[in-house]
C-alpha positions as MATLAB code, in Angstrom:
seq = 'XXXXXXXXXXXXXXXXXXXXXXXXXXXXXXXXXXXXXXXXXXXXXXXXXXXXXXXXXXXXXXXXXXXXXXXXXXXXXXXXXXXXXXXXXXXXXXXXXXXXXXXXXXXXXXXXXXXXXXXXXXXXXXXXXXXXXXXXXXXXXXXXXXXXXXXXXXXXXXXXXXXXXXXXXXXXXXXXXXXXXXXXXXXXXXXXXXXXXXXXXXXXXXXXXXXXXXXXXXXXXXXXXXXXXXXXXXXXXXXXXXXXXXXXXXXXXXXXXXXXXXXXXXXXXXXXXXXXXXXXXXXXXXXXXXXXXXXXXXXXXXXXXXXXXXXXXXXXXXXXXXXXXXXXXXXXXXXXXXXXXXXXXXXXXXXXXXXXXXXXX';
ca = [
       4.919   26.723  -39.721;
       8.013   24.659  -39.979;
       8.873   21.701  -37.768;
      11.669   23.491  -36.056;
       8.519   25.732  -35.168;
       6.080   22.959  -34.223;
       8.689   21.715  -31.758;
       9.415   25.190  -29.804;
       5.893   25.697  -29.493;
       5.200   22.042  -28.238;
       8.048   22.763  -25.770;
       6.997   26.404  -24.788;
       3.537   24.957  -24.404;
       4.854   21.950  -22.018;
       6.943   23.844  -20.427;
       3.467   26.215  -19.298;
       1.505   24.143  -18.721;
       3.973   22.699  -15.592;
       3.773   25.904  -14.037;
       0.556   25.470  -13.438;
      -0.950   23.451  -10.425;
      -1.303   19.806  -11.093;
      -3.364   18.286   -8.041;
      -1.887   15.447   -6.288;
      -2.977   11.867   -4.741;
      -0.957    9.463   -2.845;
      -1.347    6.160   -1.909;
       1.623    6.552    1.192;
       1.907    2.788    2.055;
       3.549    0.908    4.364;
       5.263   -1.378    1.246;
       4.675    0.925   -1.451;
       3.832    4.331   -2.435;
       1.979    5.345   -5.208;
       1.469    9.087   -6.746;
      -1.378    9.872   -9.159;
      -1.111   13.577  -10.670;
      -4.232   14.811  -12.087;
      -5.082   14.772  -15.758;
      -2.203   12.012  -15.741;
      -3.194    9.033  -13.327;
      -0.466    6.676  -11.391;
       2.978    8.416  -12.628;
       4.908    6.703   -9.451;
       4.483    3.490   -8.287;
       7.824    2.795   -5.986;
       9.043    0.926   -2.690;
       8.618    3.252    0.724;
      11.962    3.019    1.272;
      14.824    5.432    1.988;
      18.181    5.094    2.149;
      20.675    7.515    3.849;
      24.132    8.210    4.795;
      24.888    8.776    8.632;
      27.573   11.285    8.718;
      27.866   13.044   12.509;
      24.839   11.846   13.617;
      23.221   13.219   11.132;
      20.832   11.633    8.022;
      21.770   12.424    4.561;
      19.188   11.110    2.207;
      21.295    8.351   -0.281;
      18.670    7.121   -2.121;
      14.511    6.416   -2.234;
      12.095    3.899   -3.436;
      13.480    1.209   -6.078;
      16.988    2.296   -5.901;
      16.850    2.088   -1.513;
      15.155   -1.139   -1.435;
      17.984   -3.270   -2.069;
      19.835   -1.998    0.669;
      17.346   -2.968    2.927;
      18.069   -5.088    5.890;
      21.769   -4.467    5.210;
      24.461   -1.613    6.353;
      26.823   -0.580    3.875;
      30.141    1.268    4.939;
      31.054    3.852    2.645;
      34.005    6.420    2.131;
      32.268    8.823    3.728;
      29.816    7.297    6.746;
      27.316    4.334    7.225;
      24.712    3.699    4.667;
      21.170    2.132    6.021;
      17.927    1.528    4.938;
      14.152    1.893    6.716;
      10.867    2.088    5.470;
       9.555    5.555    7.121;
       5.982    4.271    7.235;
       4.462    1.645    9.492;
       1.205    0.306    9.909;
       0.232    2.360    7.361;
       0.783    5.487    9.288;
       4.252    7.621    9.664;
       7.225    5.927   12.025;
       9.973    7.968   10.815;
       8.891   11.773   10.661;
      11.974   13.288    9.474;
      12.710   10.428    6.742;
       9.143   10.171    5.664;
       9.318   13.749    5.002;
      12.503   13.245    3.139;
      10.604   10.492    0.886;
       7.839   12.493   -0.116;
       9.864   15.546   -1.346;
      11.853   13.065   -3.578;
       8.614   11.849   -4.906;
       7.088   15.893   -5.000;
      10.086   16.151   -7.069;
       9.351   14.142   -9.756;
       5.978   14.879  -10.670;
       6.052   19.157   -9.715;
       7.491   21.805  -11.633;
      10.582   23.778   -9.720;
       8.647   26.727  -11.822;
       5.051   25.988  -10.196;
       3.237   29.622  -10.393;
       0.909   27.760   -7.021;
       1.815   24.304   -4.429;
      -0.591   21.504   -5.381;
      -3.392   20.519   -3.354;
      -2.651   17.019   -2.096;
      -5.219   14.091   -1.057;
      -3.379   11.300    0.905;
      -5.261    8.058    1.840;
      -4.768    6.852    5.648;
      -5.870    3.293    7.159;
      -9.571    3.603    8.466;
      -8.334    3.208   12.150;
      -5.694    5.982   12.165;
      -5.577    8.408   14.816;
      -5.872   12.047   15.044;
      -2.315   12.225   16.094;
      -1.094   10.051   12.993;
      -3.476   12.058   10.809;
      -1.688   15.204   11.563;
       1.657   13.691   11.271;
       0.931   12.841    8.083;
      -0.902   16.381    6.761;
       2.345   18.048    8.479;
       4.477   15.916    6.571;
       3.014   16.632    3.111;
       2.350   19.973    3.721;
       6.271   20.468    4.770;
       6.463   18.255    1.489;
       4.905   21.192   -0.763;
       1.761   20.566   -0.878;
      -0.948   23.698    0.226;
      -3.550   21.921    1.038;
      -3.885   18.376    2.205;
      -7.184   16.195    2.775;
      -7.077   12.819    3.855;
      -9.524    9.969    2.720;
     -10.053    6.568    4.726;
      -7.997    3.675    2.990;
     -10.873    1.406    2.678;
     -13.267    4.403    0.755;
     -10.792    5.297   -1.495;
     -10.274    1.049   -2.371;
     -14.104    1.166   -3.153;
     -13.726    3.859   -5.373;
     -10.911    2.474   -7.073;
     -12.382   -0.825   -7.704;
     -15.264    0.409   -9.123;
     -17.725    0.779   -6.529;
     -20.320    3.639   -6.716;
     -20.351    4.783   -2.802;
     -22.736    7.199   -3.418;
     -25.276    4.647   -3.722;
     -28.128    3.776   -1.005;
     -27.215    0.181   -1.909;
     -24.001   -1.406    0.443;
     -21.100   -2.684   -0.058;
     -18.316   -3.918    1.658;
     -14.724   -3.919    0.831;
     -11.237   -5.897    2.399;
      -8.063   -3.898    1.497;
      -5.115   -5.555    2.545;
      -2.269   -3.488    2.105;
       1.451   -3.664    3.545;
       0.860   -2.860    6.695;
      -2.844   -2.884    7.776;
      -6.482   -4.461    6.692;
      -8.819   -2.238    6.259;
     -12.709   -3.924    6.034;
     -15.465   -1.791    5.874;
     -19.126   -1.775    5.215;
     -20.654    1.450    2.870;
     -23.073    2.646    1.939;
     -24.603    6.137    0.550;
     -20.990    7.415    0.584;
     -20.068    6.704    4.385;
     -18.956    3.974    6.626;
     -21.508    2.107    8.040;
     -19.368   -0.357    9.902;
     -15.062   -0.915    9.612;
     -12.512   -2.681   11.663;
      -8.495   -2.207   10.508;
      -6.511   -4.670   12.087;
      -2.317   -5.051   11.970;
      -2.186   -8.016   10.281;
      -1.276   -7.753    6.134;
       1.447   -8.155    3.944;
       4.522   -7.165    6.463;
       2.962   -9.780    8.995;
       2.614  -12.332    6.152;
       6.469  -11.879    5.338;
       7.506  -12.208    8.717;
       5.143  -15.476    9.372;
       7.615  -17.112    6.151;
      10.870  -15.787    7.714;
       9.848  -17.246   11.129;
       8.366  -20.538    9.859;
      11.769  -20.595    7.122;
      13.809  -20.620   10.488;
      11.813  -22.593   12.852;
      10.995  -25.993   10.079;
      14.020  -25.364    7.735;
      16.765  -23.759   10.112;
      17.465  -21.455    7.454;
      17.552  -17.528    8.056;
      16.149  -15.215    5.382;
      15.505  -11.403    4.593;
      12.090   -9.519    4.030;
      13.104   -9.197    0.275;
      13.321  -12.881   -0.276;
      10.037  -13.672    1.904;
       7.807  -11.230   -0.053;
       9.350  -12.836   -2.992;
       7.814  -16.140   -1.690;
       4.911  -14.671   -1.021;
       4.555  -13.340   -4.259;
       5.377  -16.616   -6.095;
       4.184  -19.254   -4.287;
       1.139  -17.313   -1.575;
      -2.139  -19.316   -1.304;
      -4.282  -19.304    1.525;
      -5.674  -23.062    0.640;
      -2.760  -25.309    0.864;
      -2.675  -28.274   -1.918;
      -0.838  -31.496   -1.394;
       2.255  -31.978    0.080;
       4.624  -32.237   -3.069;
       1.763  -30.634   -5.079;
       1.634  -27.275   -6.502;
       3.923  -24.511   -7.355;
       7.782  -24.932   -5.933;
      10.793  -22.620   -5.804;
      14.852  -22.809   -4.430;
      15.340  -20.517   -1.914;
      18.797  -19.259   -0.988;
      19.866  -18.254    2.775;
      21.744  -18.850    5.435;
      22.272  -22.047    8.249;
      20.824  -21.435   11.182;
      23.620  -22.765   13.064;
      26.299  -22.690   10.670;
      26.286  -19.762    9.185;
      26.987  -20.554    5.919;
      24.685  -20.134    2.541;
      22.546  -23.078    2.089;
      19.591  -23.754   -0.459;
      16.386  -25.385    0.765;
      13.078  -26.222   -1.961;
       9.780  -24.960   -0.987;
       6.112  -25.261   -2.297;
       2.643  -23.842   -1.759;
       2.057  -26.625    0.802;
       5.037  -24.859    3.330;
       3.988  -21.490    2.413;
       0.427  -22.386    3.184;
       1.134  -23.602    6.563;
       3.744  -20.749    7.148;
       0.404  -17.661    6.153;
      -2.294  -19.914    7.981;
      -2.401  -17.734   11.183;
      -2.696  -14.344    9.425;
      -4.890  -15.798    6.869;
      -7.088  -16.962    9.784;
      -6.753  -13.426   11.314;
      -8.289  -11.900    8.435;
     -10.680  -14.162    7.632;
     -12.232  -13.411   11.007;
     -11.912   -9.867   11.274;
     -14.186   -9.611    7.924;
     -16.261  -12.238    9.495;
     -16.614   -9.466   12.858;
     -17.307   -6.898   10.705;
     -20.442   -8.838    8.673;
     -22.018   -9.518   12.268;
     -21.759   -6.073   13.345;
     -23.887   -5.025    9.816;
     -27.076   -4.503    9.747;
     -29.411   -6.807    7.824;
     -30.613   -4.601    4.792;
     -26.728   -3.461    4.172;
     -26.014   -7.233    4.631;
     -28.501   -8.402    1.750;
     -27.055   -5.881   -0.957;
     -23.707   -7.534   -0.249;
     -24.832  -10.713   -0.598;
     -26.057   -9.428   -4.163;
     -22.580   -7.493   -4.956;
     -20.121   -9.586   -3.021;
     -17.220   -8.384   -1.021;
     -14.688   -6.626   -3.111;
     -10.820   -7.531   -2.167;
      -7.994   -5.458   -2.832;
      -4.462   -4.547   -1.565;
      -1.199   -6.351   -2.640;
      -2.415   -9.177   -0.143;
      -5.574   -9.756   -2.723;
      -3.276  -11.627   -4.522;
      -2.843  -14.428   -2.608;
      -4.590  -17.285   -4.198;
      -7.519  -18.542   -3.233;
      -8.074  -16.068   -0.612;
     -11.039  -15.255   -1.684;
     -12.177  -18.559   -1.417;
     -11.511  -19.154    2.351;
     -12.897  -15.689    3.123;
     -16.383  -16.675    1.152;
     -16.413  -20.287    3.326;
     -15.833  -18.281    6.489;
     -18.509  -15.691    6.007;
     -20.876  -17.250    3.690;
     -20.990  -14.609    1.388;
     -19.845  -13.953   -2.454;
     -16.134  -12.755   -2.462;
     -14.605  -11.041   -6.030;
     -10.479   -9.717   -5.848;
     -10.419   -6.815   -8.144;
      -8.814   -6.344  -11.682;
      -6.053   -4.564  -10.163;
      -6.145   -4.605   -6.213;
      -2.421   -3.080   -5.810;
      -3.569    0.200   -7.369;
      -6.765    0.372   -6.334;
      -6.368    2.712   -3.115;
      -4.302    4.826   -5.258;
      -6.680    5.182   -8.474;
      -9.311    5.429   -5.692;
      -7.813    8.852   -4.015;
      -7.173    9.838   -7.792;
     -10.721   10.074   -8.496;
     -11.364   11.683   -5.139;
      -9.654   14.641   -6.851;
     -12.174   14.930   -9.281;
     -15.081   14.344   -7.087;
     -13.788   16.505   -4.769;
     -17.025   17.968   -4.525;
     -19.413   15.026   -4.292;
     -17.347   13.490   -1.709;
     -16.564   16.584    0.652;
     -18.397   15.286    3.519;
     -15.434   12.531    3.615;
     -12.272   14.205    2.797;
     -11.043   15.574    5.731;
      -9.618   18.970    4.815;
      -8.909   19.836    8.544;
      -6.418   22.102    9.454;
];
């Protein structure tokens, strides 16, 4: 067979294969959402954002994920109507039903087949404190997506999973995930919830705490963008010495001027500015270890609560969470992708973990 050959067949082959079903699971966050396709793994990993053109009153989708996120907290005037920006999702849960829906086709898009024989069966993670209203919002939203069937798995199961946890187990664990929009702490064990509290205090909050404190103590007005950038460089939950630590020149605007001005921050600001919701969370895990019961308490004294989340990465938040609760805290190897490797192996163990995939109608 000649290479010409070798390459028609590789393409004909390809080509099959994608009109086959390939099972879907999304991490639909309040920051970020994440798509793992089956046989593949995490094949999307972009802002929830969405962009769109008002033209009559009516939404024309401009642009999703990276490409939308820059256009965030500004409105663009174009030829041909008002560009804005919005992230669809909040609190983990869907704000925006029409533009949410709008999001998820783009991302269906990428990763189906216009020549699928069958619709993919979807798993979509949702914060452990979600209602039944917001649960069907969201399985109405993904179904209208493309999906033909849709199960939902609590956030803070499929983080266990994802981190390496082995639910199943009689043994407990307990697990923080703090993602964009919510924290999600829960106590399991033998593949269920023993005891879980999800609170609306996480990243967003944390980026609003710098904005407010960046006004309030340095009278200068920032966007989301740069205060997750902050975050992201200079986020501890310990604050060092003043003058001590990490540093970085952030650009704004005057309070009362109104003009761009330049101000230097370090970790000992940006400490201050996250001590509230630090303190928040810190306290909800601390509720949730009172409410377990002993025996579930001693295994994770042996196994130590697991962090995860984009908010895991604040430094040494581990450390104030183990001083507050008195037990061994570990961040895992990859916390932002754990929820959504988690719900990826949910498709394979779709099986072994019926009894918590909620396949409801």
């Amino acid at each position: 067979m000649g290479q010409s050959q070798k390459t028609f067949w590789c393409v004909m082959l390809s080509f099959l294969a994608g009109m086959w079903r390939s099972d879907i699971a999304i991490d639909l966050g309040t920051a970020n959402t994440l798509v793992f396709v089956k046989g593949e793994g995490i094949v999307i990993e972009e802002p929830s954002v969405v962009a769109y053109e008002v033209r009559d009153g009516k939404k024309m989708v401009y642009a999703v994920g990276e490409k939308a996120k820059p256009i965030l907290g500004r409105t663009n005037i174009h030829t041909h109507g008002r560009i804005e920006a919005i992230r669809p999702m909040r609190d983990g849960v869907i704000a925006d039903f029409e533009v949410a829906q709008e999001m998820i086709k783009h991302f269906f898009r990428q990763v189906t087949s216009p020549f699928t024989f069958t619709k993919p069966r979807v798993i979509v993670c949702v914060p452990f404190g979600s209602t039944t209203v917001e649960r069907r919002t969201i399985r109405e939203s993904v179904l209208s997506a493309g999906a033909s069937r849709v199960g939902l798995i609590s956030e803070p199961i499929a983080a266990a999973i994802g981190s390496g946890i082995c639910i199943n187990e009689s043994n407990g664990s307990m697990v923080v995930d703090i993602g964009g929009g919510t924290t999600d702490i829960a106590a399991i064990s033998a593949g269920g919830i023993i005891n879980a509290k999800s609170i609306n205090c996480a990243g967003d909050t944390m980026d609003q705490a710098i904005i407010d404190y960046m006004r309030e103590e340095h009278e200068l007005t920032i966007g989301t963008h740069t205060a997750e950038q902050i975050k992201n460089v200079l986020g501890t939950a310990m604050p060092p010495k003043d003058g001590e630590g990490e540093s970085l020149n952030v650009r704004g605007l005057a309070k009362l001027q109104g003009t761009p001005a330049e101000v230097e921050l370090n970790q000992f600001h940006v400490a201050k500015a996250l001590s509230a919701a630090i303190t928040d969370i810190a306290r909800a895990v601390a509720a949730v270890v009172q409410q377990t019961p002993p025996e579930i308490s001693n295994d994770i004294s042996s196994t130590g609560i697991v962090l995860t989340g984009g908010g895991a990465k604040i430094q040494e938040l581990d450390t104030v969470i183990r001083k507050r609760v008195n037990l061994p805290v570990v961040t895992a190897d990859d916390p932002l992708r754990c929820v959504a490797a988690g719900t990826g192996q949910a498709l394979d163990l779709g099986i072994e973990l019926s009894h918590i995939i909620d396949y409801t109608s």
